[in-house]
FIKOLZA-1660 file (N, C-alpha, C; in steps of 0.1 Angstrom, whole numbers, plus 5000, padded with zeros to 4 digits):
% residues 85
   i   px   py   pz ch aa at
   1 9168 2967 3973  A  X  N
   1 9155 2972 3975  A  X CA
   1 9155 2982 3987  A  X  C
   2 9151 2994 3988  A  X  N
   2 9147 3006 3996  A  X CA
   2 9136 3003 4004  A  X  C
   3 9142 3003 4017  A  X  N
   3 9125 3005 4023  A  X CA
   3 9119 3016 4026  A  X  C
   4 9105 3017 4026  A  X  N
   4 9099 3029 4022  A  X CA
   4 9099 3033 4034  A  X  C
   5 9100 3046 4031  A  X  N
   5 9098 3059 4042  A  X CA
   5 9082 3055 4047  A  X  C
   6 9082 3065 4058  A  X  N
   6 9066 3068 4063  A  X CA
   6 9061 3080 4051  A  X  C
   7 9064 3087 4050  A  X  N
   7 9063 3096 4040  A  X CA
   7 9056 3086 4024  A  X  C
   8 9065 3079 4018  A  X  N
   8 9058 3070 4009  A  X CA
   8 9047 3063 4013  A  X  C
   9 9047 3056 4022  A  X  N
   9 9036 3049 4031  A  X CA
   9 9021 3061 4030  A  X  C
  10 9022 3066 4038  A  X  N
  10 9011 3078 4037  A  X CA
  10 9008 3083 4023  A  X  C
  11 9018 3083 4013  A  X  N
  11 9016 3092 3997  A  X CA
  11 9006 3079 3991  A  X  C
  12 9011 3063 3995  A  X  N
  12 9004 3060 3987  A  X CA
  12 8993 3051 3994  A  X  C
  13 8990 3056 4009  A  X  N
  13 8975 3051 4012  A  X CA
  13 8966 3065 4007  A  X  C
  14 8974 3079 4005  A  X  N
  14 8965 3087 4001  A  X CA
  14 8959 3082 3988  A  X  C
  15 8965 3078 3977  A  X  N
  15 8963 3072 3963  A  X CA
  15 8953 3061 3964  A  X  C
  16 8948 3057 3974  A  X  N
  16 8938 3047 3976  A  X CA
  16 8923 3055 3970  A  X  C
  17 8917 3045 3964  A  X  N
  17 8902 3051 3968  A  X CA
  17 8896 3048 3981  A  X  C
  18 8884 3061 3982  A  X  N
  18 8883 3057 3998  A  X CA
  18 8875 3047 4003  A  X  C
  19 8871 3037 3997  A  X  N
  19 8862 3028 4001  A  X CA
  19 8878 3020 4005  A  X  C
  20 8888 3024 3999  A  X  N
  20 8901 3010 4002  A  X CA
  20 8909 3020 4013  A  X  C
  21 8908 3031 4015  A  X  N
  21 8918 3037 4027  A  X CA
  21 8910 3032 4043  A  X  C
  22 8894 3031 4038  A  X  N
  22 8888 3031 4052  A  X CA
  22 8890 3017 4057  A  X  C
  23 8888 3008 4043  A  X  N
  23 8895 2993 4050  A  X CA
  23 8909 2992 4056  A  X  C
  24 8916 2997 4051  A  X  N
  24 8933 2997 4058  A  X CA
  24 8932 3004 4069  A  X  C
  25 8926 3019 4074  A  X  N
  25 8924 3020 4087  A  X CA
  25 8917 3014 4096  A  X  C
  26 8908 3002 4093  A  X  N
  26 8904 2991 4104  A  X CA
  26 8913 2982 4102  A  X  C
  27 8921 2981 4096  A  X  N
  27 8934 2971 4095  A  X CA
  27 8943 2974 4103  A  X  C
  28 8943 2992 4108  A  X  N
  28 8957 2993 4116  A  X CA
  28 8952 3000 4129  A  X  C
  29 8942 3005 4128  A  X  N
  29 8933 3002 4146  A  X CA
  29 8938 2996 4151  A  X  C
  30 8942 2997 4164  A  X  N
  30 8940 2987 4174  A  X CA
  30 8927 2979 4176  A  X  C
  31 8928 2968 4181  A  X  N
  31 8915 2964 4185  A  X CA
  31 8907 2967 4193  A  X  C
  32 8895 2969 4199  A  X  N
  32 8888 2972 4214  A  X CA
  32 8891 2959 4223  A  X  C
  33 8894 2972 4234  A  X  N
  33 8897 2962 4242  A  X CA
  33 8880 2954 4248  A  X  C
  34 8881 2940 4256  A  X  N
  34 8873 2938 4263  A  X CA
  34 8864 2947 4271  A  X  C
  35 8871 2955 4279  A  X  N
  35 8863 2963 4285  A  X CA
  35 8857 2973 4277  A  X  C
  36 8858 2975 4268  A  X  N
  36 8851 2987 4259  A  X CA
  36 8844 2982 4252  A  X  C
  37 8840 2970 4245  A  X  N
  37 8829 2959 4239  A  X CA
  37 8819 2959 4250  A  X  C
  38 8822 2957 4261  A  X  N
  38 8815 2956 4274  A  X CA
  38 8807 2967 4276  A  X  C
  39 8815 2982 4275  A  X  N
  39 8810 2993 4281  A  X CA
  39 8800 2997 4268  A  X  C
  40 8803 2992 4255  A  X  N
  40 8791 3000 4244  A  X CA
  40 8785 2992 4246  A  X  C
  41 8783 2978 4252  A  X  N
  41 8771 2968 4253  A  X CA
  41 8762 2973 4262  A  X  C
  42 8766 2977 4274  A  X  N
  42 8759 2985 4284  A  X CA
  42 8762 2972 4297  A  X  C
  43 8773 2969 4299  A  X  N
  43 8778 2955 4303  A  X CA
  43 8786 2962 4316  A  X  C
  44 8782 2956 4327  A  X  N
  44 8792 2960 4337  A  X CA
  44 8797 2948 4344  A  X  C
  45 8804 2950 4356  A  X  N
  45 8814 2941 4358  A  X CA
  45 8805 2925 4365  A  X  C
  46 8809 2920 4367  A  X  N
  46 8799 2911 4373  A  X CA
  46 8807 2912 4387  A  X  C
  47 8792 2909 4393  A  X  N
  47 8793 2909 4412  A  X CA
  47 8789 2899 4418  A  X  C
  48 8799 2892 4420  A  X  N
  48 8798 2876 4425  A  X CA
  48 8790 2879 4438  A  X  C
  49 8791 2889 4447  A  X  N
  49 8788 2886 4465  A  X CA
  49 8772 2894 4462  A  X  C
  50 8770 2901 4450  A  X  N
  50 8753 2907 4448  A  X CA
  50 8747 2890 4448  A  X  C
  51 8749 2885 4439  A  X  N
  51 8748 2874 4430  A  X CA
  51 8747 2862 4447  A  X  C
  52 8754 2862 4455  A  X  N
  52 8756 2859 4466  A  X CA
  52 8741 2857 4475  A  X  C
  53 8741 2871 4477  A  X  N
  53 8731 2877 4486  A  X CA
  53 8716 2874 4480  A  X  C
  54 8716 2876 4466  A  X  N
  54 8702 2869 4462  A  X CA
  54 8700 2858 4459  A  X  C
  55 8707 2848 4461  A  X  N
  55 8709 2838 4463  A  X CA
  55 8707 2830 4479  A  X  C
  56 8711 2838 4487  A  X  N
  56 8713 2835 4502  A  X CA
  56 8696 2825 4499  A  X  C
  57 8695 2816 4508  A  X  N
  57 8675 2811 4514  A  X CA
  57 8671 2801 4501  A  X  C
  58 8675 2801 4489  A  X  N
  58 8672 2795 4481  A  X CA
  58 8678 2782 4476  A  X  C
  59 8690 2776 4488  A  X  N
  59 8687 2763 4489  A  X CA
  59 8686 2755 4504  A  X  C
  60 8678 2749 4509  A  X  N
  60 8678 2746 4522  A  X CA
  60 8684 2743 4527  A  X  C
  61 8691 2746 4544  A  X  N
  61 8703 2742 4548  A  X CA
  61 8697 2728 4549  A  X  C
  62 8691 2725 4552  A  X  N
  62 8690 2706 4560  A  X CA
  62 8690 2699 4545  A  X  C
  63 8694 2704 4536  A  X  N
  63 8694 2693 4520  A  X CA
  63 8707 2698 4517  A  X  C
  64 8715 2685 4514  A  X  N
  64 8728 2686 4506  A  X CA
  64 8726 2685 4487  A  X  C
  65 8735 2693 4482  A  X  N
  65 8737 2686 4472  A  X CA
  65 8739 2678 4468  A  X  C
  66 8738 2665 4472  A  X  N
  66 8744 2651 4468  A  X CA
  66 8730 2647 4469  A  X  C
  67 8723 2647 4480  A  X  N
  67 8711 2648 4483  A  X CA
  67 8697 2654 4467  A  X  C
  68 8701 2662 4465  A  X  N
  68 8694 2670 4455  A  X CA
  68 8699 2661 4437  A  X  C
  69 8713 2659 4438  A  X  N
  69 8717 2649 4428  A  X CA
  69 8710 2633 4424  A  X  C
  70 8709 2627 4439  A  X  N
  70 8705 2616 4432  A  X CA
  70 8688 2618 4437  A  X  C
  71 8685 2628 4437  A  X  N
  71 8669 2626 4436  A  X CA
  71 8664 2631 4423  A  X  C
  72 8681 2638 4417  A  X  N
  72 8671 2646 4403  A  X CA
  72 8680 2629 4393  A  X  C
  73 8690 2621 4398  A  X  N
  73 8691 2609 4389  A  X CA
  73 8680 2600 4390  A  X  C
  74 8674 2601 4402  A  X  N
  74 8665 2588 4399  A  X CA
  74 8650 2592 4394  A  X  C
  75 8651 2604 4395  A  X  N
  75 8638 2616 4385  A  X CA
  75 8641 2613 4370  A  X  C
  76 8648 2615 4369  A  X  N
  76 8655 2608 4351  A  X CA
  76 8656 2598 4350  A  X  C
  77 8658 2587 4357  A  X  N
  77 8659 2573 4353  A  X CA
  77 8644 2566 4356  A  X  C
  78 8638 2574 4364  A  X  N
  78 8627 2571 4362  A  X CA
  78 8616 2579 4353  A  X  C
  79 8617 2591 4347  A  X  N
  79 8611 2593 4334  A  X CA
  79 8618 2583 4317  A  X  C
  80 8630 2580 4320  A  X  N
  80 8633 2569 4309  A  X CA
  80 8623 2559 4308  A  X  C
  81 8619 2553 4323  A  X  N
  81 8610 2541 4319  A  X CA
  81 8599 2540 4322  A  X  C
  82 8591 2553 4325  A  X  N
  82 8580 2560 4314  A  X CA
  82 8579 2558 4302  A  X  C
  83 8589 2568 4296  A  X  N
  83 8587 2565 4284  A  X CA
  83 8586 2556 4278  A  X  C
  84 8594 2542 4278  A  X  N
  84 8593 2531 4276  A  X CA
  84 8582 2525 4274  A  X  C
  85 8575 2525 4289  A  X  N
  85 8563 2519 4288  A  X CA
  85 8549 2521 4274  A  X  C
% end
């Protein structure tokens, strides 16, 4: 068995009809990379320290998170037995 030249290769995706040549050239595309899915989305990079800054004041320093935890668990264990009733 011969393997085919590039030359055969090309003769007989020309022999394709073209509804079947256009599928084989998305078959041998590369893929898009990440950043270019991103860039036709209109997607830019994300900015942890923007994201930072508008954040800054919106949670109180004198309240911990642990603090904010079991006030939102006993907020739920006490709408459980609400509903209950």
């Amino acid at each position: 068995m011969m393997t085919p030249t590039l030359e055969n290769v090309l003769q007989g995706a020309q022999a394709l009809p073209l509804a079947d040549r256009r599928a084989l050239i998305t078959l041998i595309e590369p893929p898009k990379s990440l950043e270019e899915i991103a860039a036709e989305q209109g997607l830019k990079p994300f900015d942890v320290e923007a994201v930072r800054q508008q954040a800054a004041g919106i949670w109180p320093d004198d309240e911990s998170t642990d603090e904010f935890t079991a006030w939102l668990r006993e907020e739920r264990c006490a709408g459980k037995e609400r509903e209950l009733d």
